[in-house]
N, CA, C and O atoms as a CHARMM CRD file, in Angstrom:
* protein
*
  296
    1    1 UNK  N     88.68500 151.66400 179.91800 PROA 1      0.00000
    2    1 UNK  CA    88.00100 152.26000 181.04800 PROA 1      0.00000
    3    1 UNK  C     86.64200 152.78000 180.59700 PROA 1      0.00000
    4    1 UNK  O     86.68600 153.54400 179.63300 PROA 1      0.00000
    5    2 UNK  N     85.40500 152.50300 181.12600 PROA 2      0.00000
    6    2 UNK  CA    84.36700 153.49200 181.68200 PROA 2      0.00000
    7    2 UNK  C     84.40800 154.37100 181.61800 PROA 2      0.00000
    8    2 UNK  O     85.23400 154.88500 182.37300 PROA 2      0.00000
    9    3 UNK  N     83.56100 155.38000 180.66000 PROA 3      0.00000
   10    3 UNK  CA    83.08200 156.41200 180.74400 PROA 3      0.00000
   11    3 UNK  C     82.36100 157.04700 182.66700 PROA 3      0.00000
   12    3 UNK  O     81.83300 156.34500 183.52900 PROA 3      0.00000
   13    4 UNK  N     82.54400 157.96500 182.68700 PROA 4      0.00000
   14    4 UNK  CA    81.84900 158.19300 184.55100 PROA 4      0.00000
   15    4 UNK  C     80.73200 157.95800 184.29900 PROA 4      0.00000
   16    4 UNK  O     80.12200 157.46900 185.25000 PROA 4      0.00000
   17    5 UNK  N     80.03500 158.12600 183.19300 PROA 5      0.00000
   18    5 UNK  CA    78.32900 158.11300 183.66900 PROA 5      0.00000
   19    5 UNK  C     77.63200 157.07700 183.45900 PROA 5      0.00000
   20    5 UNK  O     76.40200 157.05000 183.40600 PROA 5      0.00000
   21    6 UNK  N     78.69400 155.76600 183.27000 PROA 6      0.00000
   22    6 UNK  CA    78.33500 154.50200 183.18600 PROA 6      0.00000
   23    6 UNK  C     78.81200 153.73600 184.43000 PROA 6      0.00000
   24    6 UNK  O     79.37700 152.68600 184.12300 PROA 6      0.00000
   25    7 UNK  N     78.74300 153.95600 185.66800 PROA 7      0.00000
   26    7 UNK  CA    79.29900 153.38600 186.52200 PROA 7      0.00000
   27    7 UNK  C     78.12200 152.96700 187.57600 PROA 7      0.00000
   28    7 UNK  O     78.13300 152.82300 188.79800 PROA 7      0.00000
   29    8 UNK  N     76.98200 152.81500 186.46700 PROA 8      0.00000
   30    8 UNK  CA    75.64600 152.29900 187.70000 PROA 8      0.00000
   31    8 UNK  C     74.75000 151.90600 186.65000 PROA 8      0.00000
   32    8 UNK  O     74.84300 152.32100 185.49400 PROA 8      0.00000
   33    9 UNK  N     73.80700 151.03000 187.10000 PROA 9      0.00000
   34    9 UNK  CA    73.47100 149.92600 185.57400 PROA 9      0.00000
   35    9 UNK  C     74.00400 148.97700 185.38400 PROA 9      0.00000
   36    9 UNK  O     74.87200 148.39200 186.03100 PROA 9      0.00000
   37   10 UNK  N     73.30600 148.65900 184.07800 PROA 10     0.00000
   38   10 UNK  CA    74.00100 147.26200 183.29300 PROA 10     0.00000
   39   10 UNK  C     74.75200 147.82400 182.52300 PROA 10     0.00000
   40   10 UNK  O     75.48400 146.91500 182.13000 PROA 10     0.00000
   41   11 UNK  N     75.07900 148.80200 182.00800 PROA 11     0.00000
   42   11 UNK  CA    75.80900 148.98600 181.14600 PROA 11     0.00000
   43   11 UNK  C     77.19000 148.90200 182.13900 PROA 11     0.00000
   44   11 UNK  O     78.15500 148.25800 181.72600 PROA 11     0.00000
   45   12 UNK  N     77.23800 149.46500 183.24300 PROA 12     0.00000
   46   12 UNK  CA    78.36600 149.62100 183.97600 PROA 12     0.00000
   47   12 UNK  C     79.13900 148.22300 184.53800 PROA 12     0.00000
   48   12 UNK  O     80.28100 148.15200 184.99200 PROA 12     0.00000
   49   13 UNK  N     78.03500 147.00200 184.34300 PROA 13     0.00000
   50   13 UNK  CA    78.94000 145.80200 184.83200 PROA 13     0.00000
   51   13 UNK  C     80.03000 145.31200 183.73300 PROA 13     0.00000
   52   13 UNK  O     80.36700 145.84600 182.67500 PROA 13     0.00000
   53   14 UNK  N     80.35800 144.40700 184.19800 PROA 14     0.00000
   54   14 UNK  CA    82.09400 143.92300 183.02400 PROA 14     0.00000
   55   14 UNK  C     81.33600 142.80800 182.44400 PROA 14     0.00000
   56   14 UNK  O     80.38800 142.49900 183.16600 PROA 14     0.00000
   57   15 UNK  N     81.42500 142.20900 181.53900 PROA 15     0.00000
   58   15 UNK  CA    81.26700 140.94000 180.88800 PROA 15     0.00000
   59   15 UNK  C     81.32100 139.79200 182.13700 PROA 15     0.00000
   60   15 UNK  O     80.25200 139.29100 182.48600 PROA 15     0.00000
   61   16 UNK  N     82.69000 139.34800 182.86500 PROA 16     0.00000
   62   16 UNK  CA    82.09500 138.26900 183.98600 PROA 16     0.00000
   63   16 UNK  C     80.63700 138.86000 185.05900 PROA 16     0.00000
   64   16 UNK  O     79.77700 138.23500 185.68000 PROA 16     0.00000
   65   17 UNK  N     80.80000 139.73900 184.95100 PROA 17     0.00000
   66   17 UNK  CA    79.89700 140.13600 186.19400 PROA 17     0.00000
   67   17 UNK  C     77.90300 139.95700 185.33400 PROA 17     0.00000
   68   17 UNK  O     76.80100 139.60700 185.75600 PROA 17     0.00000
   69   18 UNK  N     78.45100 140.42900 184.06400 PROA 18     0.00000
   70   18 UNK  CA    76.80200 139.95200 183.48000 PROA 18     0.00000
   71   18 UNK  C     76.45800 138.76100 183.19600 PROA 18     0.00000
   72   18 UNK  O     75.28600 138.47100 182.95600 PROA 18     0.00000
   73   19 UNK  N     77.91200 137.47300 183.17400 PROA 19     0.00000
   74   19 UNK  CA    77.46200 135.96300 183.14300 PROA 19     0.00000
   75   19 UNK  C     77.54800 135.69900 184.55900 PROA 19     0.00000
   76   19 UNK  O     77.62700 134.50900 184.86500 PROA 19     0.00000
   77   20 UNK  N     77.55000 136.60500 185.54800 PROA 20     0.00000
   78   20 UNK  CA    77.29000 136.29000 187.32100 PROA 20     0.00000
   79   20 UNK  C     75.82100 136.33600 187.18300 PROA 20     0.00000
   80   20 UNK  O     75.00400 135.43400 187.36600 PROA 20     0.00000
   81   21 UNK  N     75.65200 137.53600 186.83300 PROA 21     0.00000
   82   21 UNK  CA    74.23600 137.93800 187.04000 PROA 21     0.00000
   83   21 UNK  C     72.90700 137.11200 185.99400 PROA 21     0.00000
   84   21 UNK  O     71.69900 136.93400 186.14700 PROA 21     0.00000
   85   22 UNK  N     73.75300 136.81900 185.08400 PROA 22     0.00000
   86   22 UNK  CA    72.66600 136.10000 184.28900 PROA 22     0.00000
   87   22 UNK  C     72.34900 134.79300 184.69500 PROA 22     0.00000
   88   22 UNK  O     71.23100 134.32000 184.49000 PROA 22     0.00000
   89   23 UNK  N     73.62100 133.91600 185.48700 PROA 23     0.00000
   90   23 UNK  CA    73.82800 132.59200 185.94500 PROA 23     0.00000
   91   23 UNK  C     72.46200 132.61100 186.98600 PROA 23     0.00000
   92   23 UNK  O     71.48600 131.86300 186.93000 PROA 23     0.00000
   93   24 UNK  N     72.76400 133.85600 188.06900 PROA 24     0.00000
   94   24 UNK  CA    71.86400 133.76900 189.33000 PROA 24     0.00000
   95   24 UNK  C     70.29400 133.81600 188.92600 PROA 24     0.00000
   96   24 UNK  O     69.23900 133.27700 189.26400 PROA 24     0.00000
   97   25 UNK  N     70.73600 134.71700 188.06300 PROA 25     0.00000
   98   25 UNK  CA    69.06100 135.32000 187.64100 PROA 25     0.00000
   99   25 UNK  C     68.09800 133.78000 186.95700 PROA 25     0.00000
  100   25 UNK  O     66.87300 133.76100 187.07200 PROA 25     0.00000
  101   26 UNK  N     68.66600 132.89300 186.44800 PROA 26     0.00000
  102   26 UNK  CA    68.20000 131.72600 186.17400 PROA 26     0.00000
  103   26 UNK  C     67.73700 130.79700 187.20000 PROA 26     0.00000
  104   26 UNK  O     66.78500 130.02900 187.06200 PROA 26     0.00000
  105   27 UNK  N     68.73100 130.95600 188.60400 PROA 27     0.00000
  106   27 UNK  CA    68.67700 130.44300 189.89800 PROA 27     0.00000
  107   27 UNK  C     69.47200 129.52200 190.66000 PROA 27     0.00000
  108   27 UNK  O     69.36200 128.89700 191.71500 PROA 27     0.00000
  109   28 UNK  N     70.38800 129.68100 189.65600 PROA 28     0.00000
  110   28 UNK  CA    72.16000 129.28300 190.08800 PROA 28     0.00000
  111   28 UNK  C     72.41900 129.33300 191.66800 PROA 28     0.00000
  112   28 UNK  O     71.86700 130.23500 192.29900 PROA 28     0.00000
  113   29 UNK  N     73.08000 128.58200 192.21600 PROA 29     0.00000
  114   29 UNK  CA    73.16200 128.78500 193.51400 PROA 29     0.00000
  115   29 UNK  C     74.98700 129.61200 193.34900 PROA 29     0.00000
  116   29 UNK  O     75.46400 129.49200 192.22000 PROA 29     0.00000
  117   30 UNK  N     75.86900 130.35600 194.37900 PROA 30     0.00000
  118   30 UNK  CA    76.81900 130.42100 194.17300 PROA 30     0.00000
  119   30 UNK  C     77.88700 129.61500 193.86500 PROA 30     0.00000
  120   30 UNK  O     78.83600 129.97100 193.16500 PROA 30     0.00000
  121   31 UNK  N     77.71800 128.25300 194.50600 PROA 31     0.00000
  122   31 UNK  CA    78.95200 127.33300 194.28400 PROA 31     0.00000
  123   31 UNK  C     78.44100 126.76900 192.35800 PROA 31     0.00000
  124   31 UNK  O     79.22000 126.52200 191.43700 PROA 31     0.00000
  125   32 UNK  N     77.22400 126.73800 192.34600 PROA 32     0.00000
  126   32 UNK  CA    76.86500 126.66100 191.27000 PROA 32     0.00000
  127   32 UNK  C     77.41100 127.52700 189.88900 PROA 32     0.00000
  128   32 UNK  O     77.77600 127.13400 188.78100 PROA 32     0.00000
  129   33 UNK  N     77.31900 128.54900 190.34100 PROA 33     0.00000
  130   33 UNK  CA    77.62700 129.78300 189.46000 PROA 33     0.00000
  131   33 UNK  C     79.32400 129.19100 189.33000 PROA 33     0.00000
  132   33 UNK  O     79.71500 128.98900 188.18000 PROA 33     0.00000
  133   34 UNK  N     80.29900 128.92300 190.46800 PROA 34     0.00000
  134   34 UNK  CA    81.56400 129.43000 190.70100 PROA 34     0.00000
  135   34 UNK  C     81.73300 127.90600 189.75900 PROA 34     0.00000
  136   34 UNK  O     82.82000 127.76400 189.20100 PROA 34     0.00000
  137   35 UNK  N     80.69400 126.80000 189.58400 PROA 35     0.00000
  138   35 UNK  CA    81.95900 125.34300 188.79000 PROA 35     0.00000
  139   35 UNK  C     81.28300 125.87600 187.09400 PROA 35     0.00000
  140   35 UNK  O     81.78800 125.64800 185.99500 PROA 35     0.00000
  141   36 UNK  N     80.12500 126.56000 187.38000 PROA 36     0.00000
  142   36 UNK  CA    80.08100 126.39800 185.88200 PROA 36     0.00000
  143   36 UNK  C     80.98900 127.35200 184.91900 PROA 36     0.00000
  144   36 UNK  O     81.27300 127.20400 183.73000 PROA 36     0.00000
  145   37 UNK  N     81.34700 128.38200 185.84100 PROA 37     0.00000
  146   37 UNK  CA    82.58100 129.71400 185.56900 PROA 37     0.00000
  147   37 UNK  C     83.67600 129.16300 185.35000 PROA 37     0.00000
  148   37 UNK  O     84.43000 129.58600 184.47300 PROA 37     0.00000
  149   38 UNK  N     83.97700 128.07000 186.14100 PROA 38     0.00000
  150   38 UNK  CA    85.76500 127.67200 186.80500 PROA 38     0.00000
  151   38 UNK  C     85.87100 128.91400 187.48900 PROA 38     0.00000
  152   38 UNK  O     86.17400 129.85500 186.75500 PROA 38     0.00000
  153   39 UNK  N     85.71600 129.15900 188.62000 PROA 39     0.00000
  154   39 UNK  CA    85.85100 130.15000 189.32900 PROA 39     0.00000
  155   39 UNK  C     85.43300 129.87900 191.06600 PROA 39     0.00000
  156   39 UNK  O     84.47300 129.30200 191.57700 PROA 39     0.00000
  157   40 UNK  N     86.47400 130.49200 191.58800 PROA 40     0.00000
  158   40 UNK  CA    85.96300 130.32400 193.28200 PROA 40     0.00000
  159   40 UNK  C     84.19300 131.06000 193.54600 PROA 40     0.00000
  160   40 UNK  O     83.42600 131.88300 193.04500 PROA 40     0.00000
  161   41 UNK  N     84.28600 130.04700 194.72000 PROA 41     0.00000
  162   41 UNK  CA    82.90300 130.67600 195.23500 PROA 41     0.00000
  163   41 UNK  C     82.84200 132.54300 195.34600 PROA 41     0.00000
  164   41 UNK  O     82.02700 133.42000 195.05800 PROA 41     0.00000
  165   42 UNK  N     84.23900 132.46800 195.94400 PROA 42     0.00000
  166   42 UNK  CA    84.83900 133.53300 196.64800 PROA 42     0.00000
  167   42 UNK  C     84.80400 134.75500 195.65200 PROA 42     0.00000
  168   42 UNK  O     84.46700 135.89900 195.95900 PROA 42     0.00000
  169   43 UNK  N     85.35700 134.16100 193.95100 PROA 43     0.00000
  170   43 UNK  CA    84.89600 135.04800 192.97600 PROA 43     0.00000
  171   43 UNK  C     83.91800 135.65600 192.70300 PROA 43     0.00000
  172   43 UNK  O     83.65700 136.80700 192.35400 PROA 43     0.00000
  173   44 UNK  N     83.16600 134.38400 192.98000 PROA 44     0.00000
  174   44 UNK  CA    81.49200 134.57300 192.42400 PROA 44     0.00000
  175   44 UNK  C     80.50900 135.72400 193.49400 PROA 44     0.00000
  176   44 UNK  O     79.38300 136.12900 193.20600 PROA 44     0.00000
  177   45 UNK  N     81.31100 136.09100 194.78500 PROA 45     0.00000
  178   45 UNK  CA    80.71500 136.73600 195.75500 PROA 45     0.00000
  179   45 UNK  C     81.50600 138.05500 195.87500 PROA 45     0.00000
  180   45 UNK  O     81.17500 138.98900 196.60600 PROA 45     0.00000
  181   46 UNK  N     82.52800 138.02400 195.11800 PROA 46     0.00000
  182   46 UNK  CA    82.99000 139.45300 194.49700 PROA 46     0.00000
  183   46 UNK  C     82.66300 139.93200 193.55600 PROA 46     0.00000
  184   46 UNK  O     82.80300 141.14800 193.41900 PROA 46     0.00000
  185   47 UNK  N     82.17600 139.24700 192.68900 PROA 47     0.00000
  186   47 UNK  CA    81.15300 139.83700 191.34500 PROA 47     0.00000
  187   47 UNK  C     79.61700 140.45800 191.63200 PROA 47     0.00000
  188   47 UNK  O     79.03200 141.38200 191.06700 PROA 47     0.00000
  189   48 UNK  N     79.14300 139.47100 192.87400 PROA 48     0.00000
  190   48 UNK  CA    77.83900 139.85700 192.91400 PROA 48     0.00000
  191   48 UNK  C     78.13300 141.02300 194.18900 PROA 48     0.00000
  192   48 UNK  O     77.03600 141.32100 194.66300 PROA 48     0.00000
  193   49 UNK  N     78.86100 141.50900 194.64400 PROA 49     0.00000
  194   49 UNK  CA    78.98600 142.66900 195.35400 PROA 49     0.00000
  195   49 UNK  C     79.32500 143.43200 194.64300 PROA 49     0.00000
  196   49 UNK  O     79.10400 144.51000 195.19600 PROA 49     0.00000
  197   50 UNK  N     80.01600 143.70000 193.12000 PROA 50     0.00000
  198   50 UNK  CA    80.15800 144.47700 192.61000 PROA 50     0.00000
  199   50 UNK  C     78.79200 145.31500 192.30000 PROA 50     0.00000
  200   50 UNK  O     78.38700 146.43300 192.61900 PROA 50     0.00000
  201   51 UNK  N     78.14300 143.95300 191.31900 PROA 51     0.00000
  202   51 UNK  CA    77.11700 143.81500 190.41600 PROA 51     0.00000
  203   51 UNK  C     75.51200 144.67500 191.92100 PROA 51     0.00000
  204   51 UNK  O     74.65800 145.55400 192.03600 PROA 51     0.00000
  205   52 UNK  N     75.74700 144.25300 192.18100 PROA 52     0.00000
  206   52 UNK  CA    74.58200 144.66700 193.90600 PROA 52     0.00000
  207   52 UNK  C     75.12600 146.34300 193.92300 PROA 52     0.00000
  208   52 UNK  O     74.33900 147.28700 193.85600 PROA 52     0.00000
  209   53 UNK  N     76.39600 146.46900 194.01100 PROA 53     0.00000
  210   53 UNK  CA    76.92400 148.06800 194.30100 PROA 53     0.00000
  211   53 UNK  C     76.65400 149.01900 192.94600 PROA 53     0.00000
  212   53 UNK  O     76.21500 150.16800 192.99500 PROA 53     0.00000
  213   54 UNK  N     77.03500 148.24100 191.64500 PROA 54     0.00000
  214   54 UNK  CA    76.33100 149.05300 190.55000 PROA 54     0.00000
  215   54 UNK  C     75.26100 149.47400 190.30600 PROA 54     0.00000
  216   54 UNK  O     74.91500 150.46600 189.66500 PROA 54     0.00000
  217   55 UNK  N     74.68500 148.68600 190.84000 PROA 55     0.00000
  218   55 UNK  CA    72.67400 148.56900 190.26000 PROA 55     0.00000
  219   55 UNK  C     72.14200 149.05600 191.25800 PROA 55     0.00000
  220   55 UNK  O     71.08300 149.61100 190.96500 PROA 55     0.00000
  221   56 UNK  N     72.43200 149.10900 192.46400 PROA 56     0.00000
  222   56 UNK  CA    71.66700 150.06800 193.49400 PROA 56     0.00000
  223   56 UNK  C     70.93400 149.40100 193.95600 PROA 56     0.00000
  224   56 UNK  O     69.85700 149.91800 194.25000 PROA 56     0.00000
  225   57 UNK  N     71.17300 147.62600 194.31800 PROA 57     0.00000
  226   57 UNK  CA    70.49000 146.77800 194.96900 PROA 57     0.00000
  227   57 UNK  C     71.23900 146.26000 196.35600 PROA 57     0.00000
  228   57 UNK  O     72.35900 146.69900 196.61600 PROA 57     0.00000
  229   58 UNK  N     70.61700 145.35800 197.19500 PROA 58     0.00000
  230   58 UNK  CA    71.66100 144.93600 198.24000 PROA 58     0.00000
  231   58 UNK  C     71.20300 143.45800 198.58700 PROA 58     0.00000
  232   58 UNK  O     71.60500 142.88100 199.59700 PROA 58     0.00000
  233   59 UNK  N     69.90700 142.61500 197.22500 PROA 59     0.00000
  234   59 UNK  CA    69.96500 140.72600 197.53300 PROA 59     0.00000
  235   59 UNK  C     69.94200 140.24400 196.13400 PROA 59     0.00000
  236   59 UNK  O     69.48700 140.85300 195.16500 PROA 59     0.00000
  237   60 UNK  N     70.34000 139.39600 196.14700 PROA 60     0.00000
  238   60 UNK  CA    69.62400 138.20700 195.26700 PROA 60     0.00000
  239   60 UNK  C     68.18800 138.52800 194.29500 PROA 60     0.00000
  240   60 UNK  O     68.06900 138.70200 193.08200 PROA 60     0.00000
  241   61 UNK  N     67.10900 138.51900 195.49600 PROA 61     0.00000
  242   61 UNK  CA    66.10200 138.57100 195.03300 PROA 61     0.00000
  243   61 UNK  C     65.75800 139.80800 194.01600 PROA 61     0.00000
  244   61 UNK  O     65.07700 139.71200 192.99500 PROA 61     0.00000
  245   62 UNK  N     66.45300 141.12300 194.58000 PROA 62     0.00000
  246   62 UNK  CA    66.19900 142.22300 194.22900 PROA 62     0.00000
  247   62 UNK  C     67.21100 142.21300 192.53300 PROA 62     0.00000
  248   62 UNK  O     66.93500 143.21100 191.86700 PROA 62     0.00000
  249   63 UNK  N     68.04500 141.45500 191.98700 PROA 63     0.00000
  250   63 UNK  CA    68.59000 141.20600 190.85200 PROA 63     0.00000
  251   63 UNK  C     68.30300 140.29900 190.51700 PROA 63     0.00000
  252   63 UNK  O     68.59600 139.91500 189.38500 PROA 63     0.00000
  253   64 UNK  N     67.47700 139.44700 191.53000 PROA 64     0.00000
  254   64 UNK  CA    66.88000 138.54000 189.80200 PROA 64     0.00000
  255   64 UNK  C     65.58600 139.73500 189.06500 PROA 64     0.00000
  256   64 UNK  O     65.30500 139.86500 187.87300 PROA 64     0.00000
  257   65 UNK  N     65.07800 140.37000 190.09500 PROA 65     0.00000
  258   65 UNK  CA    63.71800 140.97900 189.63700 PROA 65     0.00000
  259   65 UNK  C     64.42300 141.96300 188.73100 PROA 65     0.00000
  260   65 UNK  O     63.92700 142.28500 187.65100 PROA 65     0.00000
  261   66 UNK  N     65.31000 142.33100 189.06100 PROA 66     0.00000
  262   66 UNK  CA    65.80300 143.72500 187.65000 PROA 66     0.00000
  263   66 UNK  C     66.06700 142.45200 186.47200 PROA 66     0.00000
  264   66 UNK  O     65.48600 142.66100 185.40700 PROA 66     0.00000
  265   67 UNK  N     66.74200 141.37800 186.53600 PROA 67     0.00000
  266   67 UNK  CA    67.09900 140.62400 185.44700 PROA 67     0.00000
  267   67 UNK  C     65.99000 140.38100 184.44000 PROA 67     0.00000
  268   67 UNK  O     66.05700 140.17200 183.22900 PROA 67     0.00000
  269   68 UNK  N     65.00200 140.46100 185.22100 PROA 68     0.00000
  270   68 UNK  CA    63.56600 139.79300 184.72800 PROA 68     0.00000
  271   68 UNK  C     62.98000 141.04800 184.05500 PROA 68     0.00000
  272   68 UNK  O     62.31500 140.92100 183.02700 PROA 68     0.00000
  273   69 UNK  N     63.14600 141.93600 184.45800 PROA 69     0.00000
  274   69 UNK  CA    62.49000 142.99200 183.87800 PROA 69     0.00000
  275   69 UNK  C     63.25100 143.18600 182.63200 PROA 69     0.00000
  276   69 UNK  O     62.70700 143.30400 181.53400 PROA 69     0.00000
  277   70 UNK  N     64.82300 143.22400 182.87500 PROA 70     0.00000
  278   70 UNK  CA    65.74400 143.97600 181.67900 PROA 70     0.00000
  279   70 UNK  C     66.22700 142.60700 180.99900 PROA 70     0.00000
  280   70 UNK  O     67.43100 142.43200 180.80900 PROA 70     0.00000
  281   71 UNK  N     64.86300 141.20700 180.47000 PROA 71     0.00000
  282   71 UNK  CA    65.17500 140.24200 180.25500 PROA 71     0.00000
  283   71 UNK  C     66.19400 139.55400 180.07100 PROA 71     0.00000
  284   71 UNK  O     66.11800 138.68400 179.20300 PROA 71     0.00000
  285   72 UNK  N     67.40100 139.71100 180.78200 PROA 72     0.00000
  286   72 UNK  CA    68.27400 138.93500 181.44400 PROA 72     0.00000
  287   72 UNK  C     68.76800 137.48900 181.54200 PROA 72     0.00000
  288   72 UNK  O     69.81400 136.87500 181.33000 PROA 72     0.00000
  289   73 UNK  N     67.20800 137.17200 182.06800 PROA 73     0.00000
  290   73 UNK  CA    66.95000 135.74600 182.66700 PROA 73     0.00000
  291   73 UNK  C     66.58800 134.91800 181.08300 PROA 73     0.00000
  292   73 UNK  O     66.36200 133.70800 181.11300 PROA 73     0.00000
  293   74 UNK  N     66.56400 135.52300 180.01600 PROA 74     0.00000
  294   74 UNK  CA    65.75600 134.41500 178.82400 PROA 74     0.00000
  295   74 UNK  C     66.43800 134.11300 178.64400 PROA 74     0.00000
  296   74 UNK  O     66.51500 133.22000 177.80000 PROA 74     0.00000
């Protein structure tokens, strides 16, 4: 378990949820993300609602731009 004061950030996502976020941040589409995972679409849109609820974002666009900043995307 998480420490409490890690429950917002990158530090606060899980390991699948930072190869969600790293997949998109490249420009992965979801079904994209979900064959290169082996994973449902359906997964892949429960990770990025996690990953959106941690970070204090609510698109796409707005986590690729944190990815890019917290180089992510290289």
């Amino acid at each position: 378990m998480r420490p409490a004061a890690q429950h917002h950030g990158w530090a606060a996502l899980t390991r699948a949820e930072l190869r969600v976020a790293h997949l998109v941040a490249e420009g992965l589409t979801n079904r994209a993300v979900a064959a290169q995972l082996s994973v449902s679409p359906h997964t892949v849109d429960s990770h990025l609602r996690n990953i959106f609820a941690k970070l204090g974002i609510s698109s796409r666009v707005a986590l690729v731009r944190l990815a890019v900043l917290a180089d992510l995307a290289a």
